[in-house]
N, CA and C atoms of all chains as a GROMACS GRO file, in nm:
protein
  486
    1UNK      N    1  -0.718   0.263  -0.928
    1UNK     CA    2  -0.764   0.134  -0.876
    1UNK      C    3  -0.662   0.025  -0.910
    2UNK      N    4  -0.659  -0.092  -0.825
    2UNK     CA    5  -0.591  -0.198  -0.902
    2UNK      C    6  -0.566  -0.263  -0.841
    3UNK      N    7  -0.589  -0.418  -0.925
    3UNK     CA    8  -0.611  -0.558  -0.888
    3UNK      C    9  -0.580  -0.670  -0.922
    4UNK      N   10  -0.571  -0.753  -0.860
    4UNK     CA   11  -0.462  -0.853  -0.888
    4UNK      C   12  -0.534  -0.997  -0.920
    5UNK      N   13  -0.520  -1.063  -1.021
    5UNK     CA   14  -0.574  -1.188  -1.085
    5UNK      C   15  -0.463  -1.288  -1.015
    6UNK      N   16  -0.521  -1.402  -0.973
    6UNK     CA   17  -0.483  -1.538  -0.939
    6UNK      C   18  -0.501  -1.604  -0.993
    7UNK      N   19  -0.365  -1.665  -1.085
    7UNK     CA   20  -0.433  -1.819  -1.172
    7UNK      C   21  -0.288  -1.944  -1.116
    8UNK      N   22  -0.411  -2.019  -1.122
    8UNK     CA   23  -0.305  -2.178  -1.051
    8UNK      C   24  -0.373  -2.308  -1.154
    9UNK      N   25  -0.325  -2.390  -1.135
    9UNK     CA   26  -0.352  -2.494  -1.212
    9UNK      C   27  -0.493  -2.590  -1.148
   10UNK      N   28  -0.592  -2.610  -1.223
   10UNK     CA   29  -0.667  -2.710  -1.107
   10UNK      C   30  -0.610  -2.816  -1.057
   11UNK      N   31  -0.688  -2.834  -0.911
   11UNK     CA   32  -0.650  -2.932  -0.831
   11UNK      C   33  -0.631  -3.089  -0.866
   12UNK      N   34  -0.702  -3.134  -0.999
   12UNK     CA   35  -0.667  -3.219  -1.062
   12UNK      C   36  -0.590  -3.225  -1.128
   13UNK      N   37  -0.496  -3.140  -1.142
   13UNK     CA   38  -0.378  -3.148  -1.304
   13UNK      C   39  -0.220  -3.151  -1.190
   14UNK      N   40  -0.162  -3.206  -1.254
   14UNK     CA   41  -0.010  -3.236  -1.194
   14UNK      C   42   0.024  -3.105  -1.194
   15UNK      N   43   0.105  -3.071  -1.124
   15UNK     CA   44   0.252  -2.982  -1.097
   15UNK      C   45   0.408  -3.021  -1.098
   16UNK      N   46   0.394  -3.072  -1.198
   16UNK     CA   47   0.546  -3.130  -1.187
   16UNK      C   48   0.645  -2.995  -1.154
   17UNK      N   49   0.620  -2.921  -1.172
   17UNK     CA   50   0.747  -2.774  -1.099
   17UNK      C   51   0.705  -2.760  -0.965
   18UNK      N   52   0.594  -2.762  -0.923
   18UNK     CA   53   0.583  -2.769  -0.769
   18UNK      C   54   0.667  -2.890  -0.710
   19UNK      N   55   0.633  -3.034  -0.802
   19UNK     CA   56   0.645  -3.166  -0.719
   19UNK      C   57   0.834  -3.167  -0.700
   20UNK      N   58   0.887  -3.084  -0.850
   20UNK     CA   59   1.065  -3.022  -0.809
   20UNK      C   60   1.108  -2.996  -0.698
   21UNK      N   61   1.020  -2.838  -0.687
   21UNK     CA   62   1.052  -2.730  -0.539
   21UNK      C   63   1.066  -2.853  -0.422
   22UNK      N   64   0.900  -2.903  -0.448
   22UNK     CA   65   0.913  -2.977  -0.338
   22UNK      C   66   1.028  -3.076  -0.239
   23UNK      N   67   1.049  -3.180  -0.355
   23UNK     CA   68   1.140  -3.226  -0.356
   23UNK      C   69   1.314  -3.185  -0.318
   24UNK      N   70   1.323  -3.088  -0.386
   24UNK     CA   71   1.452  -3.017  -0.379
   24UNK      C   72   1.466  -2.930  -0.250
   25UNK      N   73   1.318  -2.899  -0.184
   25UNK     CA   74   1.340  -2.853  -0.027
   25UNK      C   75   1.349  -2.972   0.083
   26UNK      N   76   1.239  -3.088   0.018
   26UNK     CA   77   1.282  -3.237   0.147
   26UNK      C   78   1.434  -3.228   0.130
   27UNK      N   79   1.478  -3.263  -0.001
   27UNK     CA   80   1.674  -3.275   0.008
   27UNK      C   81   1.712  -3.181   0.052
   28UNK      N   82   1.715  -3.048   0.101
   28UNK     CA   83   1.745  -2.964   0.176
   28UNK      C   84   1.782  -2.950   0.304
   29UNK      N   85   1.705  -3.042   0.400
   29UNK     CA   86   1.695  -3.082   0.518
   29UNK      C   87   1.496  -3.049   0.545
   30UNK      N   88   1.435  -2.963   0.448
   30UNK     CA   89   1.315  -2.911   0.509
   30UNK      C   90   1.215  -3.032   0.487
   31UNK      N   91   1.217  -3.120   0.605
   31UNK     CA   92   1.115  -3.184   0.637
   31UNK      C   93   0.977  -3.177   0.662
   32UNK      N   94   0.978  -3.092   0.673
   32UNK     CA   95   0.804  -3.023   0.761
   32UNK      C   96   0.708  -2.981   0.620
   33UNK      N   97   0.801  -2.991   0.488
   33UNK     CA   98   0.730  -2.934   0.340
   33UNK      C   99   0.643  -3.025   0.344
   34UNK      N  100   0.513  -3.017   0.303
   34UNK     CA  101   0.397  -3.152   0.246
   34UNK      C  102   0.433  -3.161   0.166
   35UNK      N  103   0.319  -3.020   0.056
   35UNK     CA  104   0.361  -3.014  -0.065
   35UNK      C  105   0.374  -2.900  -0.092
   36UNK      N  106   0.375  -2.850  -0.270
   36UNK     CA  107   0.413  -2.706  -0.296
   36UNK      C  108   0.340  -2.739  -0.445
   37UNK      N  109   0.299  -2.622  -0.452
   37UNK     CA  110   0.204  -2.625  -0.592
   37UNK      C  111   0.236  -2.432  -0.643
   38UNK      N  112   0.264  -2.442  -0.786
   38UNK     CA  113   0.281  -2.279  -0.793
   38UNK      C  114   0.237  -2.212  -0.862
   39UNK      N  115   0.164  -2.092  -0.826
   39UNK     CA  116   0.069  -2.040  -0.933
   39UNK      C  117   0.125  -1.905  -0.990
   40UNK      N  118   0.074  -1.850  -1.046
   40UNK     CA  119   0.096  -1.691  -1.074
   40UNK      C  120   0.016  -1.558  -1.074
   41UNK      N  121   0.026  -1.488  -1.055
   41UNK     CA  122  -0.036  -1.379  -1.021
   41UNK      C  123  -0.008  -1.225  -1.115
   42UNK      N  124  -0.101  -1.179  -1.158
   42UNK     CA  125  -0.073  -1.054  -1.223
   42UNK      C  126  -0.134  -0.921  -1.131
   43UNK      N  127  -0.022  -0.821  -1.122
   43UNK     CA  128  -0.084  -0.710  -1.062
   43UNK      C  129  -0.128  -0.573  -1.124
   44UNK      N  130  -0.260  -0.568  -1.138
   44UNK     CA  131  -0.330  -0.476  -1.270
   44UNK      C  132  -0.348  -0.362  -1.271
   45UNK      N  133  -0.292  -0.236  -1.239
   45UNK     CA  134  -0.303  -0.076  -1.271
   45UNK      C  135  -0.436  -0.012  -1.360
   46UNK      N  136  -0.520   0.008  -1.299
   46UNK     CA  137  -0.676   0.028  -1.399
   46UNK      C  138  -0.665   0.198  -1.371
   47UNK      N  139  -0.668   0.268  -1.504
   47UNK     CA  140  -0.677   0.382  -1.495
   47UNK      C  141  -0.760   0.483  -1.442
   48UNK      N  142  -0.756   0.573  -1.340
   48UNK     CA  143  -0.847   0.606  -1.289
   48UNK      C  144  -0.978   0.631  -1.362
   49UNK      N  145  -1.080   0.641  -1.285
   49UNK     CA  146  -1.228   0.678  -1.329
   49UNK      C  147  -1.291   0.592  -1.400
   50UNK      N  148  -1.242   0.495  -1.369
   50UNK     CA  149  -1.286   0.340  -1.433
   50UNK      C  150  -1.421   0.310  -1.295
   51UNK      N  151  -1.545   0.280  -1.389
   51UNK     CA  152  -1.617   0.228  -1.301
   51UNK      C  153  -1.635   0.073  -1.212
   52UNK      N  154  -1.620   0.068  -1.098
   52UNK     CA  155  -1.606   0.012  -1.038
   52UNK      C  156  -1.674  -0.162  -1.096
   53UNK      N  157  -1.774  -0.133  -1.133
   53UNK     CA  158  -1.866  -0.246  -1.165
   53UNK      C  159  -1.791  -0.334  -1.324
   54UNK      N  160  -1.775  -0.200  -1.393
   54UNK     CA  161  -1.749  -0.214  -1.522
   54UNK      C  162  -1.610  -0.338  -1.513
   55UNK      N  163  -1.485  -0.264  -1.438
   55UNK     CA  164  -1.409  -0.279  -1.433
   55UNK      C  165  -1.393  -0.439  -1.392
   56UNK      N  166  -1.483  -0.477  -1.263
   56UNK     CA  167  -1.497  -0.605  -1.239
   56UNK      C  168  -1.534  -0.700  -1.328
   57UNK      N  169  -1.605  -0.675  -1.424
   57UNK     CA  170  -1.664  -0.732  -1.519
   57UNK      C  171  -1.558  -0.743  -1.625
   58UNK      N  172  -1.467  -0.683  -1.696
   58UNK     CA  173  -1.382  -0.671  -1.822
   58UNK      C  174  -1.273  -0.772  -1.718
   59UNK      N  175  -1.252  -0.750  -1.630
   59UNK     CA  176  -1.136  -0.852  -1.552
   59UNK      C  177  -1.192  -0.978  -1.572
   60UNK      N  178  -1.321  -1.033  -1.515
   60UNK     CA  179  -1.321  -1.178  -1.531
   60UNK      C  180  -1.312  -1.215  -1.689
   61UNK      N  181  -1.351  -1.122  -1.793
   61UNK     CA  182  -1.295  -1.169  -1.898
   61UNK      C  183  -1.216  -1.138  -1.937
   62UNK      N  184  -1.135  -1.056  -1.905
   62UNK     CA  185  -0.923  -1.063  -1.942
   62UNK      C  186  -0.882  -1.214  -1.898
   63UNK      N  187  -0.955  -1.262  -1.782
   63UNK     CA  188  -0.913  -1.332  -1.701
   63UNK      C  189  -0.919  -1.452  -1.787
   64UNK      N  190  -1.040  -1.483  -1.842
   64UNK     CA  191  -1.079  -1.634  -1.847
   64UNK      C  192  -1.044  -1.606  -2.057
   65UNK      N  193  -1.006  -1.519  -2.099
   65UNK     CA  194  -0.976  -1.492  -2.254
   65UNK      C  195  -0.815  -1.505  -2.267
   66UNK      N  196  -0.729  -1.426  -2.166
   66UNK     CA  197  -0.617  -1.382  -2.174
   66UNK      C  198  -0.519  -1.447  -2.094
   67UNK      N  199  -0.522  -1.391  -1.972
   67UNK     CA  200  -0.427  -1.496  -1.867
   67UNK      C  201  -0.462  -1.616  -1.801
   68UNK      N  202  -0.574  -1.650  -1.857
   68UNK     CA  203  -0.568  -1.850  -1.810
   68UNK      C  204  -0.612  -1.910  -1.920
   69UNK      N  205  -0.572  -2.002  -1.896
   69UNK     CA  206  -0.610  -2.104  -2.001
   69UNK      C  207  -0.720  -2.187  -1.893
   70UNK      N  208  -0.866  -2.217  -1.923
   70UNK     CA  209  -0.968  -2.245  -1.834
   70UNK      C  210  -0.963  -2.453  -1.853
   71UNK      N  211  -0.880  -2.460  -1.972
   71UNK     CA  212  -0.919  -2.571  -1.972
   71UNK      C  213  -0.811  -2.659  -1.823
   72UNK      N  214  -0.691  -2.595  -1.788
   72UNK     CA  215  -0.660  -2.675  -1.677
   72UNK      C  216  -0.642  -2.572  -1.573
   73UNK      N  217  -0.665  -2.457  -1.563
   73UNK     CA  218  -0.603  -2.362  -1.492
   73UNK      C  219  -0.740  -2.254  -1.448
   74UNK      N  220  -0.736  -2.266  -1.317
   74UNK     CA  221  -0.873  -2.204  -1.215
   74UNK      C  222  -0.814  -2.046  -1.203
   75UNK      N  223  -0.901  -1.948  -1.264
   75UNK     CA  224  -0.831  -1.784  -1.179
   75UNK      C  225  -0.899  -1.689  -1.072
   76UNK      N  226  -0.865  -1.628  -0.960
   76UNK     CA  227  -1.002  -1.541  -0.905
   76UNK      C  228  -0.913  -1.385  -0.906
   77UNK      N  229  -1.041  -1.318  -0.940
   77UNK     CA  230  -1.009  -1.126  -0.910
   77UNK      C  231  -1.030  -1.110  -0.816
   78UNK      N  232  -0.954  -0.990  -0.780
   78UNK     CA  233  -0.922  -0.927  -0.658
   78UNK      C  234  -0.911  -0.785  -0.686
   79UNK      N  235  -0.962  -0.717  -0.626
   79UNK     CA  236  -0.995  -0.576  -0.646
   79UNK      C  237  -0.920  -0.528  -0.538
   80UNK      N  238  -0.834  -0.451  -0.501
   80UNK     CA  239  -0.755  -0.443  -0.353
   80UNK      C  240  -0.774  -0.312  -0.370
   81UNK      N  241  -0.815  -0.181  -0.373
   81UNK     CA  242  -0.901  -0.082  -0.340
   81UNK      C  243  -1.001  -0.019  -0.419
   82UNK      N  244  -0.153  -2.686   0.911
   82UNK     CA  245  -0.089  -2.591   0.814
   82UNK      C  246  -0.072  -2.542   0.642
   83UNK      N  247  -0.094  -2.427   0.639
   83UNK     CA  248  -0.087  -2.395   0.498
   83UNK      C  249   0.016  -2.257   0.508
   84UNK      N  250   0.083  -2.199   0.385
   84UNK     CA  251   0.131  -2.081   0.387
   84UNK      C  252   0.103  -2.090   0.251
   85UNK      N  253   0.182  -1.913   0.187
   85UNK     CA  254   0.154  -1.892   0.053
   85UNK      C  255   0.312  -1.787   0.058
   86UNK      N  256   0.399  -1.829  -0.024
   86UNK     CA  257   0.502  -1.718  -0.044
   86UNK      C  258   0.513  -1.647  -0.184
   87UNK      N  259   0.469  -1.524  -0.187
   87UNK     CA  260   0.480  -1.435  -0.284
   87UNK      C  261   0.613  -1.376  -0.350
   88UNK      N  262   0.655  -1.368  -0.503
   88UNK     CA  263   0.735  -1.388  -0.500
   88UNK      C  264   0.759  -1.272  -0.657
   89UNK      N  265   0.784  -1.166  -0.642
   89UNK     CA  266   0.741  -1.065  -0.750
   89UNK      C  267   0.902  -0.988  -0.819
   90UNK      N  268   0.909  -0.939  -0.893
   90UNK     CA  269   1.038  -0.815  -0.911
   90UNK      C  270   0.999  -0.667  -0.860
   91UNK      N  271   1.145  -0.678  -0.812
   91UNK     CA  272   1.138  -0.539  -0.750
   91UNK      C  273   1.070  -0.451  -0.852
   92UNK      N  274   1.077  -0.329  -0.764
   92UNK     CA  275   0.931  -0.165  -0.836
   92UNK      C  276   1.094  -0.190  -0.990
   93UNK      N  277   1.179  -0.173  -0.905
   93UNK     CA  278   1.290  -0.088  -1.006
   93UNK      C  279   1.315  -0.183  -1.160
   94UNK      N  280   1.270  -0.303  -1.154
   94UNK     CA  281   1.350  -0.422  -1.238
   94UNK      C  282   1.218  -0.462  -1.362
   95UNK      N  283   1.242  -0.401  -1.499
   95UNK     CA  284   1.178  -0.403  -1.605
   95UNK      C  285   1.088  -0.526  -1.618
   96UNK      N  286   0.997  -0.515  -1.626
   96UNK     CA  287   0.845  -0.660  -1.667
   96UNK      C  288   0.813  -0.673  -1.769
   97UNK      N  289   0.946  -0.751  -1.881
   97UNK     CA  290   0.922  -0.725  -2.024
   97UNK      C  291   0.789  -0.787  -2.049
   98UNK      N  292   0.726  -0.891  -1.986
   98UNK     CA  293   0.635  -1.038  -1.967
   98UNK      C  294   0.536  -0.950  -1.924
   99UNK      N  295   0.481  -0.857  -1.799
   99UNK     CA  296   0.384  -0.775  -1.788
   99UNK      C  297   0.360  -0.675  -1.924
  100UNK      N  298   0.484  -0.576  -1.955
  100UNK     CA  299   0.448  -0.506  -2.049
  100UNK      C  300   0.370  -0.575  -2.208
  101UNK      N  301   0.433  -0.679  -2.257
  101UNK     CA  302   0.381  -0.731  -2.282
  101UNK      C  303   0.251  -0.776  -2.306
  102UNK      N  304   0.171  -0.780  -2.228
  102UNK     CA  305   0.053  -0.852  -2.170
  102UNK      C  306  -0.054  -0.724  -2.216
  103UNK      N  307   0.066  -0.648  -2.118
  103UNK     CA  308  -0.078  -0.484  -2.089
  103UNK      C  309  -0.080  -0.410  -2.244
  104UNK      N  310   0.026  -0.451  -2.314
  104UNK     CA  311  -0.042  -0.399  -2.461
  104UNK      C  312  -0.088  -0.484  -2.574
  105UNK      N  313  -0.091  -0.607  -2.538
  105UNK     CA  314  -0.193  -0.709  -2.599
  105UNK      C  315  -0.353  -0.679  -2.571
  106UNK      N  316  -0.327  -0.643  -2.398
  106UNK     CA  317  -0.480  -0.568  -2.380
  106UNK      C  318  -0.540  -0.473  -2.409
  107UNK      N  319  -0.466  -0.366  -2.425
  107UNK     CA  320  -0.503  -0.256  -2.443
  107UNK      C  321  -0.500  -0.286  -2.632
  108UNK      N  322  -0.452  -0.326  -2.699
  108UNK     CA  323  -0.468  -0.379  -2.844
  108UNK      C  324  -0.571  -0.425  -2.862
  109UNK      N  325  -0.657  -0.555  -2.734
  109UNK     CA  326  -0.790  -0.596  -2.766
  109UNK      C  327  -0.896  -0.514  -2.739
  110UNK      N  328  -0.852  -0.406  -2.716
  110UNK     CA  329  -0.990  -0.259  -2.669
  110UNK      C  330  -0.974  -0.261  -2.533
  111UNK      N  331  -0.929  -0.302  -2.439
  111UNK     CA  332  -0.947  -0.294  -2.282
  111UNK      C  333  -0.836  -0.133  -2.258
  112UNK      N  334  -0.870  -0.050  -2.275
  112UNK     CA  335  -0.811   0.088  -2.257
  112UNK      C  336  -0.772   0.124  -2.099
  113UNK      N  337  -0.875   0.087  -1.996
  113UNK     CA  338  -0.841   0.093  -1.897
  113UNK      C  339  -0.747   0.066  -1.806
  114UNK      N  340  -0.676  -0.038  -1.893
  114UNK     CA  341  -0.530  -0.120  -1.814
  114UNK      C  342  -0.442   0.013  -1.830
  115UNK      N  343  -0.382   0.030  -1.685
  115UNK     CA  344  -0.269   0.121  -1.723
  115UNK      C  345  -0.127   0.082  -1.680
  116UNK      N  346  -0.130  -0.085  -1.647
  116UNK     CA  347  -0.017  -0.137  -1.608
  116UNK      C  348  -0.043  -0.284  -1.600
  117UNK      N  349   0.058  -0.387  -1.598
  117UNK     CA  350   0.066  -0.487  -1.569
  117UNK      C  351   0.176  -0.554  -1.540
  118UNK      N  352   0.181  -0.617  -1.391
  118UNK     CA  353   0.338  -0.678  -1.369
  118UNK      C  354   0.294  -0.822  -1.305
  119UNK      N  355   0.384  -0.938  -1.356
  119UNK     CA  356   0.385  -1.037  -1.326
  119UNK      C  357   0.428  -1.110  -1.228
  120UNK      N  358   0.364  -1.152  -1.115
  120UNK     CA  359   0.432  -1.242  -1.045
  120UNK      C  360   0.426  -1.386  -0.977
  121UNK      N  361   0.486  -1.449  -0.878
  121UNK     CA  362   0.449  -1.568  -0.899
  121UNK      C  363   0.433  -1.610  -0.743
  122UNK      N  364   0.348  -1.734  -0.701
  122UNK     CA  365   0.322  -1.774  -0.591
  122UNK      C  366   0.362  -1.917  -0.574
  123UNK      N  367   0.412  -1.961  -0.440
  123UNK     CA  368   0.365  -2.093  -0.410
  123UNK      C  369   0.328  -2.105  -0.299
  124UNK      N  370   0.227  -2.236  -0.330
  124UNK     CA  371   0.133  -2.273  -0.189
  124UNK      C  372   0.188  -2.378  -0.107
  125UNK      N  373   0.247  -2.368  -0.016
  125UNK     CA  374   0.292  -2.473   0.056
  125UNK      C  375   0.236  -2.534   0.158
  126UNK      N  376   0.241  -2.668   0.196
  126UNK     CA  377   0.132  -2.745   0.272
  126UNK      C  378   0.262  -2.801   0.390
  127UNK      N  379   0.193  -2.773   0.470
  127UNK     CA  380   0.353  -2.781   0.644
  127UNK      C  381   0.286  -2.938   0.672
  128UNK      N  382   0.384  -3.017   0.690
  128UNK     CA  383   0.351  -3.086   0.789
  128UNK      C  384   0.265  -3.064   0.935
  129UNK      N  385   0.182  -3.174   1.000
  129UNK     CA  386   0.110  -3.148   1.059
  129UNK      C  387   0.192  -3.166   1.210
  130UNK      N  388   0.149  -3.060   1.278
  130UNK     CA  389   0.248  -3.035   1.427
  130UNK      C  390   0.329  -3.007   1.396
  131UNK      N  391   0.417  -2.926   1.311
  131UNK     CA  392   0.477  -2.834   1.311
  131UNK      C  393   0.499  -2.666   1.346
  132UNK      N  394   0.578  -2.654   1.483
  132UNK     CA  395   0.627  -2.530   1.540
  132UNK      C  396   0.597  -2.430   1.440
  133UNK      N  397   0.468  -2.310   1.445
  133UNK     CA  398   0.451  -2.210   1.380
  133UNK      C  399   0.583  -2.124   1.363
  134UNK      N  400   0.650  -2.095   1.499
  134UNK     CA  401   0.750  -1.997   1.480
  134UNK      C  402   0.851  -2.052   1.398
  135UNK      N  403   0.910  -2.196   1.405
  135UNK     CA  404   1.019  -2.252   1.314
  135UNK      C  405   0.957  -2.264   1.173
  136UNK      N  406   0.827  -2.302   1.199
  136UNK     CA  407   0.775  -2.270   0.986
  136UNK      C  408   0.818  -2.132   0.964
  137UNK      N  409   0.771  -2.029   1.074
  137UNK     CA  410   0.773  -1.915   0.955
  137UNK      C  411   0.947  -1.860   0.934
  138UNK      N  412   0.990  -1.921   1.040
  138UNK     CA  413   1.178  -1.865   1.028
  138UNK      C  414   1.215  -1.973   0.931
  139UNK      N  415   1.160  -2.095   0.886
  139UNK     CA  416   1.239  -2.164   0.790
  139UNK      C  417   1.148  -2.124   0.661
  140UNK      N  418   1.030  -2.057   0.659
  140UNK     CA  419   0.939  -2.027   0.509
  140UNK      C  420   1.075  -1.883   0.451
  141UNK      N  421   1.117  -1.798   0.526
  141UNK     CA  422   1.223  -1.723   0.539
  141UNK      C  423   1.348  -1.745   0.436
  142UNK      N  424   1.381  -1.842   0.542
  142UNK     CA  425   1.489  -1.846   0.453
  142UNK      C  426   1.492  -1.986   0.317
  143UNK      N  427   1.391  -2.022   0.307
  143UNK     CA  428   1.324  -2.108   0.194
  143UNK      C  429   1.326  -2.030   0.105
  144UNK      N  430   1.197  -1.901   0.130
  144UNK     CA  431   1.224  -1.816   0.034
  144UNK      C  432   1.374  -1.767  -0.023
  145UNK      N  433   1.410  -1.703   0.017
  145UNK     CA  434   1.572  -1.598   0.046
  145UNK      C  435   1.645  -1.714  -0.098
  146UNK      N  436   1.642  -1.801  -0.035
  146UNK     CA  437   1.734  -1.884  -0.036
  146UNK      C  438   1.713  -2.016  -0.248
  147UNK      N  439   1.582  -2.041  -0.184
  147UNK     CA  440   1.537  -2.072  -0.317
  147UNK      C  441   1.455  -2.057  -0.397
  148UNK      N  442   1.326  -1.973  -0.319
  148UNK     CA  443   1.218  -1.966  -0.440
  148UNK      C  444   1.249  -1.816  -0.493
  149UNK      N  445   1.285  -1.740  -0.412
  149UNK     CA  446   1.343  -1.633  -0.520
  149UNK      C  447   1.488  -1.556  -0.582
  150UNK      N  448   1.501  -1.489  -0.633
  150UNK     CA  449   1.636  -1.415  -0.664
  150UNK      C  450   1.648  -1.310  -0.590
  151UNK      N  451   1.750  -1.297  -0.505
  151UNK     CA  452   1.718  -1.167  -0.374
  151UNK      C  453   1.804  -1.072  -0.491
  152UNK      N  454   1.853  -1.099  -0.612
  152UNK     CA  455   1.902  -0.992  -0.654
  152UNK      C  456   1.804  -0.855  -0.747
  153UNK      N  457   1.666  -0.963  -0.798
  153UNK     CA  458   1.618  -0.888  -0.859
  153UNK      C  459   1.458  -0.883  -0.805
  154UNK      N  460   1.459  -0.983  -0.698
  154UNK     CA  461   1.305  -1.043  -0.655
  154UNK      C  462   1.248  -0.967  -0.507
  155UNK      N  463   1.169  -0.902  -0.447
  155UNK     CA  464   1.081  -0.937  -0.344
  155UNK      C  465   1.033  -1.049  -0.339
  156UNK      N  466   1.034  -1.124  -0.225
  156UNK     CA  467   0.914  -1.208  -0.158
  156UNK      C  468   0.829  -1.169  -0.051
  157UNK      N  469   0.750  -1.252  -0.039
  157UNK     CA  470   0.671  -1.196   0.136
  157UNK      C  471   0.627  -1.327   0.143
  158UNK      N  472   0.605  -1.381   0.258
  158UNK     CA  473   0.536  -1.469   0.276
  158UNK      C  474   0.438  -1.475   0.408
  159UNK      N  475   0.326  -1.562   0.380
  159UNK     CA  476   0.194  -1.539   0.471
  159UNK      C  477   0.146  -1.691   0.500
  160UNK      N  478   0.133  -1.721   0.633
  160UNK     CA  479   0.121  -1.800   0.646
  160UNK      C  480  -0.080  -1.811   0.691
  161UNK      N  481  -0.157  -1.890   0.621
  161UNK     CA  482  -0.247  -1.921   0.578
  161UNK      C  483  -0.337  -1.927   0.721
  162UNK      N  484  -0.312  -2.050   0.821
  162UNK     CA  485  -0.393  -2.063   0.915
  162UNK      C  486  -0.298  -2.142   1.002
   0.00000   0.00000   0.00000
């Protein structure tokens, strides 16, 4: 099985490395950029015969213990088979 | 407009930052992890009336060009709606 966690910053907290990219693609010539905001993503290898339910469950708390920090940063699971 | 360009290391190119991770977990009792690799996203917001086909040939070489390392990186990018 295996699935991939999404964590980004909430929509209230700055991105100053997005508001960079951004920037550094308008000076580029790329006009058409709004904005750019950047998150990260982990892709998770769960050993077989892992129960399906179980497994969903130990992720949202890897998730919200391990790879985010909840106080500025939103994450969602993804189970992709 | 919205897109999202994904932006990961190749299968072949070591994830000292995943490995990492996956035996911090497997250290906190989560046994089931049998891998973890890190990667990173950005969300980009297009200007409005902007040519789908010229977003996605300039999200292209945006990527290529600056959000990732074509020496050690995959990207993909998906454009949202």
């Amino acid at each position: 099985m295996k699935a991939r966690v999404y964590v980004s910053l909430k929509p209230t907290v700055l991105d100053p490395q997005g508001a960079t990219i951004k920037s550094a693609l308008v000076g580029l010539g790329h006009s058409m950029i709004a904005d750019v905001r950047q998150g990260k993503y982990f892709d998770i290898a769960i050993a077989d015969g892992a129960d399906r339910e179980q497994v969903s469950k130990e992720l949202e708390a890897i998730s919200l213990d391990v790879l985010s920090n909840p106080v500025i940063e939103n994450f969602q699971v993804e189970l992709l088979d």
